[in-house]
N, C-alpha and C positions, 0 to 999 in steps of 0.2 A: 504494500500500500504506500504511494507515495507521501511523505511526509505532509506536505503544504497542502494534504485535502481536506476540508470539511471535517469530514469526518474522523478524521485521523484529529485532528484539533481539536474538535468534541471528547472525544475518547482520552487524547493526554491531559488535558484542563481536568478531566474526571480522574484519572489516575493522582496527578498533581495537588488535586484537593483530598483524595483522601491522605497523602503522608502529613499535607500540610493539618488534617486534623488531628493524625494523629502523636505529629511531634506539638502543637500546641496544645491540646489537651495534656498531654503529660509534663509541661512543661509552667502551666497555670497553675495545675495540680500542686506542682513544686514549691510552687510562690503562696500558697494559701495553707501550707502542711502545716511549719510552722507556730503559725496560729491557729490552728485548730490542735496541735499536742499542745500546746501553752492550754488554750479555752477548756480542753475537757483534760488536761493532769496526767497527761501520757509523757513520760520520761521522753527527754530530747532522744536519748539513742535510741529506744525501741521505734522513736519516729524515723532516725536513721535507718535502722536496721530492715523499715517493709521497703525503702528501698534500696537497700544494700539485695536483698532475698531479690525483688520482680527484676532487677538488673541479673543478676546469676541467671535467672531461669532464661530472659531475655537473650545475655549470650549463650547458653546452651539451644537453644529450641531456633536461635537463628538460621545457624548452619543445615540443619532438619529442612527446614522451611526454604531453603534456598535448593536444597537436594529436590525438594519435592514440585517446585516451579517447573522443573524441567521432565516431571513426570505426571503430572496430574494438570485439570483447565486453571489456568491463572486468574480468570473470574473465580473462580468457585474459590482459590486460596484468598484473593481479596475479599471475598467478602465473609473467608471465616477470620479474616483478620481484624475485619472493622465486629463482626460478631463478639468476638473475645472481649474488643474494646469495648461497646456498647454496656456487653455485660460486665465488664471488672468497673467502670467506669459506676456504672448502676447502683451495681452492690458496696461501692466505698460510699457514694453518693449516702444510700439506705443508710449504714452505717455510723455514718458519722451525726446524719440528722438525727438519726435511735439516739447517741449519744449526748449530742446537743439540749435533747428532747428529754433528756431523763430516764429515757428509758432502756437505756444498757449501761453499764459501768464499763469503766476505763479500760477494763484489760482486756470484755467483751469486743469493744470497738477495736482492739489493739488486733485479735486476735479474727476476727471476720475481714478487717483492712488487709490484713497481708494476706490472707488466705485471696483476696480479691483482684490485690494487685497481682499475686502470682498465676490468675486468670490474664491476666494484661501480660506478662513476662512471657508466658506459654503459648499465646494464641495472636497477642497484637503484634507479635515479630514478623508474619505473616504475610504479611501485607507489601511489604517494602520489594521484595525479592520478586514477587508475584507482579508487581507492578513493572519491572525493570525487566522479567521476564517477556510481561505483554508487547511493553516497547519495544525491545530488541527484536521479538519476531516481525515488527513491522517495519523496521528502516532497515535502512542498505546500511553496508559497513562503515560508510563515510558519514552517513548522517549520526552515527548510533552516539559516537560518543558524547557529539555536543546534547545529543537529545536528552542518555543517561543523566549527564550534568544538570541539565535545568531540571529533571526530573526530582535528582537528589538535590538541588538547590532549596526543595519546598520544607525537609524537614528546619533547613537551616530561617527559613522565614520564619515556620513555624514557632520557632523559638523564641521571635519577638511579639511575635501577636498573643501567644498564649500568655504570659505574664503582662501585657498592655492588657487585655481584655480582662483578667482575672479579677482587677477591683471592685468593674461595672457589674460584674456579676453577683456578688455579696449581695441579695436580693434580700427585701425585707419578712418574709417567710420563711425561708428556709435557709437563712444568712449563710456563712461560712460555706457550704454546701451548695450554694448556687454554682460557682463555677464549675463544680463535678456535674453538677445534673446536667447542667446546659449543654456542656461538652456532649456527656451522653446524647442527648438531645441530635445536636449537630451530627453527631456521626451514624445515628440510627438514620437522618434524613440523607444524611451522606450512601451510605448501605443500600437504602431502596432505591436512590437514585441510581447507583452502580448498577443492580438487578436489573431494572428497565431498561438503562441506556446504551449500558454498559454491552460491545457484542459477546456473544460466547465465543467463546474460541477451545481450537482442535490443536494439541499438542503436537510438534513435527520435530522433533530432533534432529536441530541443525547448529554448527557450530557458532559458539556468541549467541544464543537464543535464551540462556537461561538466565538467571537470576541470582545476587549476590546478597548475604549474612549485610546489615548494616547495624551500625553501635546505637546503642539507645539514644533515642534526640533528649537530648537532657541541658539545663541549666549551663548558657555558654558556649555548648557545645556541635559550633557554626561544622559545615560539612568540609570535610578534605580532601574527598572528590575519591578513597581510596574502593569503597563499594560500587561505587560506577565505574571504577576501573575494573572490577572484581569481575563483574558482571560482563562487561565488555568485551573483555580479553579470554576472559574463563581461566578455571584454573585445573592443570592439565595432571598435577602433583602439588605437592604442600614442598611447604620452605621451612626450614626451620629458623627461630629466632635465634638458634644457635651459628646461624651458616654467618661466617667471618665476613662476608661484605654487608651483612646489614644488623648485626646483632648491638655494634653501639647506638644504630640509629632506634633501633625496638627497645635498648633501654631508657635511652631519651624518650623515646615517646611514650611508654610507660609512667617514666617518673612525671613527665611537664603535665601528663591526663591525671595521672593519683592526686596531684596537686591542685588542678583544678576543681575533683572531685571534691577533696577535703574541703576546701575551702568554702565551695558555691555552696554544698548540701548546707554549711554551718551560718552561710550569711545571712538568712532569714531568721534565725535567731540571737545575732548581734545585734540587729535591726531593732527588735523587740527589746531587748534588756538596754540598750543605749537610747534608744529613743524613752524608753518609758511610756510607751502608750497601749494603753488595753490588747487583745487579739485582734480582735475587727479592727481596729485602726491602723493597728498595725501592718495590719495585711496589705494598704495600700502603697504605706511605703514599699514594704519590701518587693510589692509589684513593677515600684517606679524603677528600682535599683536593680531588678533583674533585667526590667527592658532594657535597660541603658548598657550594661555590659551585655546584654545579647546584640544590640545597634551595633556598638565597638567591634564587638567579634566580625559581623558579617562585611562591616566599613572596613575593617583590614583587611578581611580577603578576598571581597567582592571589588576595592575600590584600590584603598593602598599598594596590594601586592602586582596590580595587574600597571599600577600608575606609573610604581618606579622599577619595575622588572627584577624584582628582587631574586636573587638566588636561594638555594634551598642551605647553605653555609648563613647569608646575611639574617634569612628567616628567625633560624635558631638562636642566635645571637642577638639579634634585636628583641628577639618574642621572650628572651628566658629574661634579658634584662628589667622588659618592662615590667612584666609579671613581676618579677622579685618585687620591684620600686612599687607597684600597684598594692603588691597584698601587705609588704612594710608598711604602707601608708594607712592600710586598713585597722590594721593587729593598732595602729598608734592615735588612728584618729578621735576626737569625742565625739562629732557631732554626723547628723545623718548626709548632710549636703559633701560631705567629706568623703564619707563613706561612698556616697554613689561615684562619688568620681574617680578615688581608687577603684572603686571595682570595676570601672568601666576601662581605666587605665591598667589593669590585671588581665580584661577578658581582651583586651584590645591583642596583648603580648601572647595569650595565648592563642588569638587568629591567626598570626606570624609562627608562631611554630609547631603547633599540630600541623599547617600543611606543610611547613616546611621540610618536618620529617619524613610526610607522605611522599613529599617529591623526590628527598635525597632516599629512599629507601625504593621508588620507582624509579631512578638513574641510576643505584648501585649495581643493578642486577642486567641483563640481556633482555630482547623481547620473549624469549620463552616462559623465562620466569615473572611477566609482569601482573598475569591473574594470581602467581599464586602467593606473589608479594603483597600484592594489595590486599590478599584474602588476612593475610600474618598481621596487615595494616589494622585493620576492620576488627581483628580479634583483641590487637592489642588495647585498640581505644574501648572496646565494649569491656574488660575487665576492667579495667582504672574504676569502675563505679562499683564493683563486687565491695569492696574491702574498704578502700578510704571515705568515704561515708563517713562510718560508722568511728572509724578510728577518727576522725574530725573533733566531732561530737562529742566523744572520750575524751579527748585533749580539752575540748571547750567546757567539760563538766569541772575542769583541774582548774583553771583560769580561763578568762573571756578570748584574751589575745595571746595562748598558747598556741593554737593550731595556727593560725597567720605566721606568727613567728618561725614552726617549725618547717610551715610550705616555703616562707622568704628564703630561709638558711637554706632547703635543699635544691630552689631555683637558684641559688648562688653560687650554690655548687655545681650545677647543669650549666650553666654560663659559662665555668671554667672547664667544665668538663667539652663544650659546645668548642672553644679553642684551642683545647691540648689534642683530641683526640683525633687520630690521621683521616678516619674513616670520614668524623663529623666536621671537619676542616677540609676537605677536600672541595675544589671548584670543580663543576659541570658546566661547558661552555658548549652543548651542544641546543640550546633553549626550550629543553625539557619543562625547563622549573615552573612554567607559567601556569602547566595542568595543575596546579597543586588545586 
């Protein structure tokens, strides 16, 4: 099918809106948590912890789901993926308003909330692989990859709209809890639209047809293009993070994504104890401060990277810099207007070097290994939210500006590590970098 038809544009606008609902939904979700473990007395970590758990099952149930693109209709996987969402979306929604309402206790809510989100981890992975799958089967090789890109561009929008919309949703009925149901909402109408408009399609195994594992759209966490490449290219064998041309770039991007992990999960509740303002109140700011470093994020890589042609060397080294300066400034600031702007000048340095490691770790290798690289890519960024979460949170129950502190000292150390190291100091002069 020609790209530029009608109908093919129909078709990707619908593809396109469901990632975008489903990285903004879970990422509104993020910005109102918060305050609602504040509002109903649920320990900060156990609110880490439901998503520390639907990220684990997330990347595990991805790779499944990207297996199965290429063997089952990709409608049918999109819409068990917006299903999953619908439902996990649903039942935290129920949940919390049970909670709000009096009528569950804390550990209740605690313990139906994960069991719910692990419906989202399992099933809303689904969707993304399924989508990229659809596309691929319809363009030619030249078109596929810019299409992939704009494709996986939506989770990265979604990330600013789901935290912009989240406040206006604080509804006066079902308060705190609005921006879950709504979501729900949107994505049920998102679903039957798929159903009806959406064509069936007949699975044909051909090569570049299927569909690539992508990392949870989370807090910051603008795209690096490595799942679209995944997808793209395919991957023909695994790479290990062990294999010497790209193992210090997978520590670097390890360590820069734990860090951002730790920090973004714990900023909503800086917010709250520094500001001093109730939960519902608070929840707006904390809404403002995620849009603005989700803006940063996407203005680095959408705008900056492509402005000054930056290299995948300059990336790392400019991104580890500003991050450290951004989350120092954080760990030290008093006041909330401070706070947004560090965080905005935190997510901005991580726009700069999540791709930049994408890219140096897509130029260390040959074209055989570029699906299976990017696949290592897409693995690594989806575990950084498994564990430092939770470990945030832990730091943040010891003192307020320990976990900043402890992210600043080991982006300080990625910095020096970003100049000593031959692998991560190496120049690409063949103008790769710009896929990032």
């Amino acid at each position: 099918m020609p790209e530029k038809s009608p109908t093919f544009r129909r078709d990707f606008a619908l593809l396109f809106t469901v990632l975008l609902v489903v990285a903004a939904g879970n990422t509104a979700l993020q910005s109102v948590l918060p305050s609602i473990g504040r509002l109903l007395h649920i320990s900060d970590v156990l609110i880490a912890i439901i998503f520390s758990f639907s990220a684990l099952l997330w990347t595990i149930a991805a790779p499944f789901w990207a297996r199965q693109s290429d063997l089952r209709g990709r409608k049918r996987l999109v819409l068990i993926g917006l299903g999953g969402y619908v439902v996990s979306m649903t039942a935290c929604g129920l949940a919390i308003f049970a909670g709000i309402e009096g009528w569950l206790p804390a550990l209740a809510v605690f313990l139906f909330f994960t069991v719910a989100r692990g419906l989202f981890g399992l099933f809303g992975s689904a969707s993304n692989p399924a989508a990229q799958a659809y596309v691929a089967a319809r363009t030619s090789k030249a078109e596929r990859t810019q299409a992939l890109a704009t494709l996986g561009s939506a989770f990265g929008l979604g990330t600013v709209l789901g935290p912009a919309m989240a406040p206006f949703l604080i509804l006066p009925v079902v308060g705190l809890s609005g921006p879950i149901f709504s979501f729900a909402v949107i994505a049920l109408v998102t679903a039957i639209t798929i159903l009806k408009l959406l064509p069936n399609d007949t699975v044909v195994l051909k090569a570049g047809d299927g569909g690539a594992a992508a990392s949870l759209p989370s807090i910051g966490g603008g795209p690096t293009g490595a799942s679209a490449v995944a997808a793209d290219k395919g991957a023909k064998h695994r790479l290990s993070w062990k294999d010497e041309r790209v193992m210090p770039l997978m520590v670097f991007g390890f360590m820069m994504g734990s860090m951002q992990a730790l920090t973004g999960q714990t900023l909503g509740f800086l917010i709250i104890d520094r500001t001093g303002l109730g939960p519902t109140e608070a929840a707006h700011q904390i809404g403002i401060a995620l849009m603005a470093g989700a803006v940063a994020t996407l203005f680095a890589q959408w705008g900056l990277i492509r402005m000054f042609h930056m290299t995948p060397k300059q990336l790392m080294r400019w991104g580890a810099a500003m991050a450290f300066l951004g989350t120092l400034i954080t760990a030290l600031t008093p006041d909330f207007y401070g706070i947004v702007v560090a965080f905005a000048l935190t997510c901005m340095g991580y726009g700069f070097a999540r791709p930049g490691f994408t890219a140096g770790a897509s130029l260390a290798v040959g074209e055989a290994d570029q699906g299976a690289v990017a696949g290592a890519v897409t693995a690594v960024n989806g575990s950084t939210f498994i564990l430092a979460p939770a470990v945030g949170i832990g730091l943040y129950q010891i003192a307020q500006p320990l976990p900043f502190l402890a992210a600043a000292a080991c982006l300080a150390a990625l910095y020096v590590y970003a100049y000593r190291n031959r692998v991560l100091a190496q120049d690409y002069d063949d103008g790769k970098e710009e896929a990032a």
